[in-house]
N, C-alpha and C positions, 0 to 999 in steps of 0.2 A: 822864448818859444821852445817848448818840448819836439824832442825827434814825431812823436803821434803829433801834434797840433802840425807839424813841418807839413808832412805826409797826407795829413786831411786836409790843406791847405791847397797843396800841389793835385790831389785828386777834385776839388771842387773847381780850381782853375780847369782843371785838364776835362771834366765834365762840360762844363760851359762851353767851352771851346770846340768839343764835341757836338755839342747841343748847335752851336753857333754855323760850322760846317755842315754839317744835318741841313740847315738853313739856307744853306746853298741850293738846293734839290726843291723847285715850285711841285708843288702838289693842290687839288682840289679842295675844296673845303666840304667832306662830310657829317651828316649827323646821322648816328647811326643809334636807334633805339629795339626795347624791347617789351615784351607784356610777361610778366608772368602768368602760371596758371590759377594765380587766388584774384590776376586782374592789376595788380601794382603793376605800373610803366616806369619806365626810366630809360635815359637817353644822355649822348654825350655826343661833342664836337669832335672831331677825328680827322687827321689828315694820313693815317696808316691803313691805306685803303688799296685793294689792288684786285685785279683779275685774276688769276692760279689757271681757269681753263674754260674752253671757249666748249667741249664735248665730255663731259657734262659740264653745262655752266655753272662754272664754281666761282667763287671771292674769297678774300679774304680781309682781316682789319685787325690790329690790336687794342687790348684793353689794362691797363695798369692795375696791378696787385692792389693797389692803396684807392683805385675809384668806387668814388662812395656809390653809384650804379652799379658794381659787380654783382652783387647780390641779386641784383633781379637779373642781369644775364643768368646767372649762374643757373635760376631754377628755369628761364625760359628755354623754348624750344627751338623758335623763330628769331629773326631778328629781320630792320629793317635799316636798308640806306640809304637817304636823301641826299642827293648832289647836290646843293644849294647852287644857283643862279645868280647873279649879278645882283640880279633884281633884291634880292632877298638879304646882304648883307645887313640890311635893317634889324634882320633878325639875330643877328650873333650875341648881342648883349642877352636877349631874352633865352636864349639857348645856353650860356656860361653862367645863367642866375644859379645859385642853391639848386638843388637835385627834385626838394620838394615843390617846386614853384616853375621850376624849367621849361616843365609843357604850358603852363598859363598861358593862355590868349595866344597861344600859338596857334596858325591853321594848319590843323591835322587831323589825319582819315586813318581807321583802322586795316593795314594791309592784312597779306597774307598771314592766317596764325593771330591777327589782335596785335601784330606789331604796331606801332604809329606810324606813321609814313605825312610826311611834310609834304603841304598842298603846294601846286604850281612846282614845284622841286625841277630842277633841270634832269635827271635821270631819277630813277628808282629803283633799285632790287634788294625784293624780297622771297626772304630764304630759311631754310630749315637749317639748325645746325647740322651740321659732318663730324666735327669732333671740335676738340677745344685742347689748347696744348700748351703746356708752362715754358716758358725762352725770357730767361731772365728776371725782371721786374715784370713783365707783362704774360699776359695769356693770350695766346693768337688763334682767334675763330674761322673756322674755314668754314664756309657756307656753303650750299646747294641754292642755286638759283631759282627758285618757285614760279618767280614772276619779276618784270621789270616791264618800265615805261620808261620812254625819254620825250625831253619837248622841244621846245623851237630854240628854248630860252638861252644865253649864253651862261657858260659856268663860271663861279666866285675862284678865283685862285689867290694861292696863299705861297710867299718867297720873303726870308728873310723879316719875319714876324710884321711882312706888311700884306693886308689884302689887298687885289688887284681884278685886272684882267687879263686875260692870253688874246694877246696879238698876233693872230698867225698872216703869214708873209704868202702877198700874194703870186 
């Protein structure tokens, strides 16, 4: 083993690991899509999802340098976030298919802007981009809140590369 093969060895352990950690921290399970303006969609499964402010409502979520959906972010205006529900983990396979096939047989309604937005969805906000900003491998979208809905439904959560539920204590 060469000193580089050592090195990119030691950095791929030390990624995972990272990765793995990361895994610690339960987060919701979003899918956060978008329309361009010639009408192409595109959407991806997200758990870099947050709040930023409550005056003006803003969000935010990341998107990877290498997803084969940037390109339609890139030219869209809008974007939208579905909180997936419990109910709904049916859906994750059909959401992780190929980019071209993703939406297929999926239920979904055109939100604010022609984003998609996932029917029955435990929350929704849809938003106008604020800016778009490169941090690292990813570019991180800060949104304006447009419009949001929430339902009854309980939310899909996600720990340690298992989906779940949140049990909260009475």
């Amino acid at each position: 083993m060469t000193p580089t093969d050592a090195r990119s060895s030691v950095a791929e352990d030390q990624a995972r690991e990272y990765r793995h950690a990361l895994g610690r921290f339960p987060t919701g399970v979003a899918f956060v899509a978008a329309r361009a303006p010639d009408g192409e969609a595109a959407g991806l499964l997200i758990n870099s999802f947050t709040s930023v402010s409550l005056s003006p409502p803003m969000v935010l979520w990341c998107l990877g340098l290498k997803a084969s959906s940037r390109p339609v972010f890139a030219r869209a205006t809008s974007f939208a976030v579905s909180i997936l529900s419990q109910d709904q983990k049916s859906l994750l396979n059909d959401l992780s298919r190929p980019l071209e096939q993703r939406l297929n047989g999926v239920p979904i309604r055109d939100g604010w802007g022609g984003a998609p937005v996932i029917e029955n969805a435990a929350a929704v906000f849809e938003c106008s981009v604020a800016t778009v900003t490169l941090a690292g491998d990813h570019e991180v979208y800060l949104g304006h809140v447009e419009h949001f809905s929430r339902g009854d439904n309980a939310p899909l959560a996600y720990l340690a590369g298992q989906y779940g539920r949140v049990q909260i204590a009475a």
